[in-house]
Steps between C-alpha positions, in 0.01 A plus 500: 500500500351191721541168390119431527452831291742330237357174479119682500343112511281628818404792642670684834412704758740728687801272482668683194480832761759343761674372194517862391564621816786300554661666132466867653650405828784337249542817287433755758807319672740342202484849306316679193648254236424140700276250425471192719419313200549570102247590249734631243717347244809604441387712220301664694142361382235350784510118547181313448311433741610116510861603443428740828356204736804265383755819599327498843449131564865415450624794670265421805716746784562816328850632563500707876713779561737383801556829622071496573410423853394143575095606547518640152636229346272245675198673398574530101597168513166381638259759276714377184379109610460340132186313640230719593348274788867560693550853443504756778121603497290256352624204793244465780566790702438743173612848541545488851810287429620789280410775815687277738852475295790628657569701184179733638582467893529893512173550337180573728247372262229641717635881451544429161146426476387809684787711311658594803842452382735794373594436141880479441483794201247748450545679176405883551168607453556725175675171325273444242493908376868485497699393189540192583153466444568427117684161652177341679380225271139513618388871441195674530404431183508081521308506776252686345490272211472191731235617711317562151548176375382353861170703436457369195516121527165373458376298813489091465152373391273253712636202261879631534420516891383124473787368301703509863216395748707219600830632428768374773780740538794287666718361257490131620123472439476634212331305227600458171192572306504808664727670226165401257364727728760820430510379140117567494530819689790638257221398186317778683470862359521703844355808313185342406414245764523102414497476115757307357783600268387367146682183429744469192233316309218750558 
């Protein structure tokens, strides 16, 4: 998990995603079983959260595969950047600097966009009546149930819609009284427009 996830003392914006993506491009690489940084004891049981940012502040450079060519190395290294404001991403240049890494020099970003590009492995077109169907995690039936539980959210009122008027979504301007503002929001019942969960004393 991010550090600035762990610490949750301001908000974020899409730093935790390079963060993140720098874990996949670690596990998709390293193996099934890798992590590029603890959350477990030895028992097995998940760290807390502050046991989980001290893990990943002391470690700082995960342990890289030597055999892994020098562009993939180079790139987890710099999405798994302790300090937000340095990682791969969220410096100046933003995602471009991500686009332009040598780790993607083979990638034409603009076919990509247009889906012009062959996909490595296309599964056969009778995949999901097969057998193996029974193995797919999402089925038919959890979409379904989603999609129902999209449709049934009840839309934000006028005062829930005013709470964030001046809501700033970039982590280094947020403002702290701003979590009074989700505290108020989460006092809201969503099913019946503004009114306030009853307090203890009521």
């Amino acid at each position: 998990m991010p550090p600035e996830v762990l610490t949750a003392q301001m908000g974020y914006s899409v730093s935790p995603d390079f963060w993140c993506m720098g874990v996949c491009i670690y596990r998709l690489l390293h193996g099934q079983h890798s992590w590029p940084f603890p959350f477990k004891d030895h028992q097995g049981a998940l760290l807390s959260p502050q046991k989980m940012l001290e893990s990943v502040e002391k470690i700082r450079i995960p342990p890289i595969d030597k055999r892994l060519p020098q562009e993939a190395a180079e790139i987890i290294q710099e999405l798994l950047v302790f300090e937000w404001t340095e990682r791969l991403g969220s410096r100046k240049k933003g995602v471009a600097e991500i686009k332009a890494h040598s780790f993607f020099e083979h990638i034409d970003w603009g076919k990509l966009r247009t889906r012009d590009i062959a996909p490595g492995f296309v599964p056969p077109a009778d995949a999901l009546y097969s057998e193996a169907a029974d193995k797919i995690t999402i089925t038919k039936w959890a979409v379904e149930q989603f999609n129902m539980a999209e449709e049934n959210k009840a839309p934000l009122t006028d005062q829930q819609q005013a709470l964030f008027r001046d809501w700033q979504y970039s982590r280094s301007s947020v403002k702290p009284a701003e979590q009074t503002l989700l505290d108020q929001f989460m006092a809201m019942n969503p099913q019946v427009g503004c009114t306030p969960k009853p307090s203890p004393a009521a």
